[in-house]
N, CA, C and O atoms as a DFTB+ gen file, in Angstrom:
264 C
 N C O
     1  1      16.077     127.442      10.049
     2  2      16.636     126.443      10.936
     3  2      17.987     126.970      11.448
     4  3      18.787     127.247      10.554
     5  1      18.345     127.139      12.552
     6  2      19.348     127.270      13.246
     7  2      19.992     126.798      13.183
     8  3      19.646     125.799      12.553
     9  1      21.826     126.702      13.667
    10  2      22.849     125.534      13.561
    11  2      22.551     124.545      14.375
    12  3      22.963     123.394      14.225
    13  1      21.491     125.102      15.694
    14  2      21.958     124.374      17.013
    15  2      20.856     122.987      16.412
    16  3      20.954     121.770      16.566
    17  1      19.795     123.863      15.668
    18  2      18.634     122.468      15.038
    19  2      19.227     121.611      14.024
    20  3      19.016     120.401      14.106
    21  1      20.081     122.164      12.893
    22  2      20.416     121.589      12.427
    23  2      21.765     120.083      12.493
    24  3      22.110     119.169      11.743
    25  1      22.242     120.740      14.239
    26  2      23.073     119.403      14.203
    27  2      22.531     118.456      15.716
    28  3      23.155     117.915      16.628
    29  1      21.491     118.563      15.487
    30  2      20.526     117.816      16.611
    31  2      20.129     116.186      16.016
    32  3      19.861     116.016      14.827
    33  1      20.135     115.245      16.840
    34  2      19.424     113.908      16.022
    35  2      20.473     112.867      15.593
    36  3      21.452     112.842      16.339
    37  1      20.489     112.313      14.935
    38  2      20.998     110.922      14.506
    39  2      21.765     110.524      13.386
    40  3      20.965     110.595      12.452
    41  1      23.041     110.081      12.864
    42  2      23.111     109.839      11.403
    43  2      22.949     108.426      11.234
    44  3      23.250     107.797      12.249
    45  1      22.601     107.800      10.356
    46  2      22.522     106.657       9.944
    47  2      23.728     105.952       9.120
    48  3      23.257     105.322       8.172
    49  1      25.081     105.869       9.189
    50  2      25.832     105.622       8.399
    51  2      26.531     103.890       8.120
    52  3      26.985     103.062       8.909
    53  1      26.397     103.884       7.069
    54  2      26.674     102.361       5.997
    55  2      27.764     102.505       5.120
    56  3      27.932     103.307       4.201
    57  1      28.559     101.496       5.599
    58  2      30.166     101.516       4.144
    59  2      29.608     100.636       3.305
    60  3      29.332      99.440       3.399
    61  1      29.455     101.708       2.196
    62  2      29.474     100.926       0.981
    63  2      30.386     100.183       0.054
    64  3      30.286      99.278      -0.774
    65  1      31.156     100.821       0.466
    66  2      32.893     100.474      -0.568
    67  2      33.965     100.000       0.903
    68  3      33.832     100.265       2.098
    69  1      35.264      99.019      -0.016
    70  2      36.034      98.567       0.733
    71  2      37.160      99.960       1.087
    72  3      37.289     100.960       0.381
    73  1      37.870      99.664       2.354
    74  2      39.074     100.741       2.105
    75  2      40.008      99.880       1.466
    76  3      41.150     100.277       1.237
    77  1      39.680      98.898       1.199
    78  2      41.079      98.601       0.415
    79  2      41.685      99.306      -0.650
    80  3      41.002      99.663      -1.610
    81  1      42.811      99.529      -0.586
    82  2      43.363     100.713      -2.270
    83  2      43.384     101.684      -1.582
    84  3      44.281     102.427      -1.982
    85  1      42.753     102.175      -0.560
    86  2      42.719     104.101      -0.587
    87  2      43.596     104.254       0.981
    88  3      43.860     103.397       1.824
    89  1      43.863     105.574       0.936
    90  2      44.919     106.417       1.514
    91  2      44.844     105.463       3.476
    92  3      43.709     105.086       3.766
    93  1      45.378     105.325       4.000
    94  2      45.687     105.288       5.140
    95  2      45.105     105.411       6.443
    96  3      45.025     104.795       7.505
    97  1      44.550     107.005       5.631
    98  2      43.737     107.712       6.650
    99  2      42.417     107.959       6.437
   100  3      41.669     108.394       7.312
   101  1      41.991     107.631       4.986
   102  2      40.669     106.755       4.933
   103  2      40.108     105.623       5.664
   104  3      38.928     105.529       6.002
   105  1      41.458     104.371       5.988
   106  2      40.880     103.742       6.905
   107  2      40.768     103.649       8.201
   108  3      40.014     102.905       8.829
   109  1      41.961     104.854       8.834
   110  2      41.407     105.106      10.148
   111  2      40.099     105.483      10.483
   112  3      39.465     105.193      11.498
   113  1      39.690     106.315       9.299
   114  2      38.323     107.566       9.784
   115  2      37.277     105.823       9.582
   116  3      36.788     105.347      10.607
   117  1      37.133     105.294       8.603
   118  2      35.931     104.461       8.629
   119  2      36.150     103.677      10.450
   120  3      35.212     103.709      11.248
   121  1      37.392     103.099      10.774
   122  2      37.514     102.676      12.238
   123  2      37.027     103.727      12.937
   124  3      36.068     103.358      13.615
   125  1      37.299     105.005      13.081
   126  2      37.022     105.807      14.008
   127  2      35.542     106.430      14.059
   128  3      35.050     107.188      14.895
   129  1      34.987     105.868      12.895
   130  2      33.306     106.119      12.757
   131  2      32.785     105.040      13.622
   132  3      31.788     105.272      14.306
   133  1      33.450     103.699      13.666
   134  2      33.109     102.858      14.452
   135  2      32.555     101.531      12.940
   136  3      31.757     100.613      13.126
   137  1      33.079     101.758      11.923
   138  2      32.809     100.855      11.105
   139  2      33.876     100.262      10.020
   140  3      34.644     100.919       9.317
   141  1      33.684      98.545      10.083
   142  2      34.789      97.550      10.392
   143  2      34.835      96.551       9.238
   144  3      35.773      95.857       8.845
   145  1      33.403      96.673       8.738
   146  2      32.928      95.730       7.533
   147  2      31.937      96.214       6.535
   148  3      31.069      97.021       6.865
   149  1      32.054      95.664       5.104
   150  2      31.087      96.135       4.352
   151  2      29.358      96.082       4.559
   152  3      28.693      95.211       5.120
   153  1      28.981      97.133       4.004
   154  2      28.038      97.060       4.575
   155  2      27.748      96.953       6.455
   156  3      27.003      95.996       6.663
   157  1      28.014      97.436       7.344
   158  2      27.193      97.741       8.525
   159  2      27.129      99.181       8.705
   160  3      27.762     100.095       8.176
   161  1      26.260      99.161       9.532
   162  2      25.495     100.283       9.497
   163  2      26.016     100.776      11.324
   164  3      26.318     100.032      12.257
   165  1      25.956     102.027      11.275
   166  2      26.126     102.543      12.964
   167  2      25.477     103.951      12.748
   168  3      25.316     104.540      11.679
   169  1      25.189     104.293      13.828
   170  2      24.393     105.367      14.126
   171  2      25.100     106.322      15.175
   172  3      25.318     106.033      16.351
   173  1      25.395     107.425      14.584
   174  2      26.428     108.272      15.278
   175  2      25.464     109.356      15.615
   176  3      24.255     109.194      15.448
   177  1      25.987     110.488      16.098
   178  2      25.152     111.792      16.393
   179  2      25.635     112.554      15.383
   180  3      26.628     112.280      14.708
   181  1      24.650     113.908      15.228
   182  2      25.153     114.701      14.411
   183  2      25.908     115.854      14.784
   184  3      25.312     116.892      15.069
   185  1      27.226     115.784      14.817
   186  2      27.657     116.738      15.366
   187  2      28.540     117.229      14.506
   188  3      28.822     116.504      13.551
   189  1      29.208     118.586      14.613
   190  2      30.308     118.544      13.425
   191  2      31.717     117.682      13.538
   192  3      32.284     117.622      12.448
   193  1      32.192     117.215      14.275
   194  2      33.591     115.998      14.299
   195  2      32.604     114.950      13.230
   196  3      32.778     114.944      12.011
   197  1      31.846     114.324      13.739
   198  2      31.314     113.280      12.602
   199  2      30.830     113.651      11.238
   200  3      30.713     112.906      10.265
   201  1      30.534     115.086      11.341
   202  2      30.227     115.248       9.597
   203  2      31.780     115.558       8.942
   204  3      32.146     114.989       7.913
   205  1      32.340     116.195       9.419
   206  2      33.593     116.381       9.223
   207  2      34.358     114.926       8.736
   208  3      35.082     114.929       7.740
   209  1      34.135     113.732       9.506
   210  2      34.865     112.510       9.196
   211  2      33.799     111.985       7.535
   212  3      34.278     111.530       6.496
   213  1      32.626     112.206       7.773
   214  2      31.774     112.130       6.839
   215  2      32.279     112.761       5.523
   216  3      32.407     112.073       4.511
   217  1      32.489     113.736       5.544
   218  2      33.348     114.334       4.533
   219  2      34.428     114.202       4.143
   220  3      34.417     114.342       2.921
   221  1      35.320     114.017       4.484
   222  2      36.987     113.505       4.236
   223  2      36.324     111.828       3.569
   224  3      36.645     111.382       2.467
   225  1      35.658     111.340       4.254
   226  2      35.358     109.654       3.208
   227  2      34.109     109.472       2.800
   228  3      33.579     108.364       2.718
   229  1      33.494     110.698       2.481
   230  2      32.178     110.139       1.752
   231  2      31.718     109.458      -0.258
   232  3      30.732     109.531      -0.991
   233  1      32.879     108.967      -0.343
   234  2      32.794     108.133      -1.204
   235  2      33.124     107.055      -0.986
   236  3      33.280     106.335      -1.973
   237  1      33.388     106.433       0.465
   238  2      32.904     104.659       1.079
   239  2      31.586     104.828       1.638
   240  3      30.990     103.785       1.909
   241  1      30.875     106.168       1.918
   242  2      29.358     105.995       2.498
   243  2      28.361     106.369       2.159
   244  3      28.331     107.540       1.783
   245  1      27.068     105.562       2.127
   246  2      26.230     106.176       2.751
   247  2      25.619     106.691       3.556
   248  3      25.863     106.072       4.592
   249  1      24.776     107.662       3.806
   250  2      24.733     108.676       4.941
   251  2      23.088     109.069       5.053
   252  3      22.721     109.681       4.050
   253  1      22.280     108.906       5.809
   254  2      20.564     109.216       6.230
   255  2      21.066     109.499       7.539
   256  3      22.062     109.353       8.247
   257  1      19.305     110.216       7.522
   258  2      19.150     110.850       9.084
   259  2      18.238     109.549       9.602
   260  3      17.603     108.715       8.958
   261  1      18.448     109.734      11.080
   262  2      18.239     108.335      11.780
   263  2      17.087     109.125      12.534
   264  3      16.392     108.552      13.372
C-alpha cells in the first residue's frame, strides 16, 4: 500500500473523555477536530494534519475508518 492509498477515505472520530483537567491545547485540538461534546462523532478525512491532531489527543478518542 502506498502513502497516497493509505491516506485516502474517511476517519470516523468520537470523544470519549472530557477535556476537562488536561493541557489547554488539548482542548483546542478536540475544537479544531470540530468536536464540542462527549461523545459526538465527526468524520474528517484522512490526511496527515488530522492524524497528526489525532495523535497529540488520542487518549480523549476514538478513532475508525469511515
Amino acid at each position: 500500500m502506498t502513502a497516497k492509498e493509505k491516506e485516502s477515505g474517511k476517519l470516523k472520530i468520537t470523544q470519549i473523555k472530557s477535556g476537562i483537567g488536561y493541557h489547554h491545547t488539548a482542548k483546542k485540538t478536540l475544537i479544531a477536530l470540530g468536536l464540542r461534546k462527549m461523545h459526538q462523532t465527526v468524520v474528517q478525512p484522512n490526511n496527515a494534519a488530522i492524524r497528526g491532531m489525532i495523535f497529540k489527543i488520542n487518549y480523549l478518542l476514538k478513532v475508525e475508518e469511515a
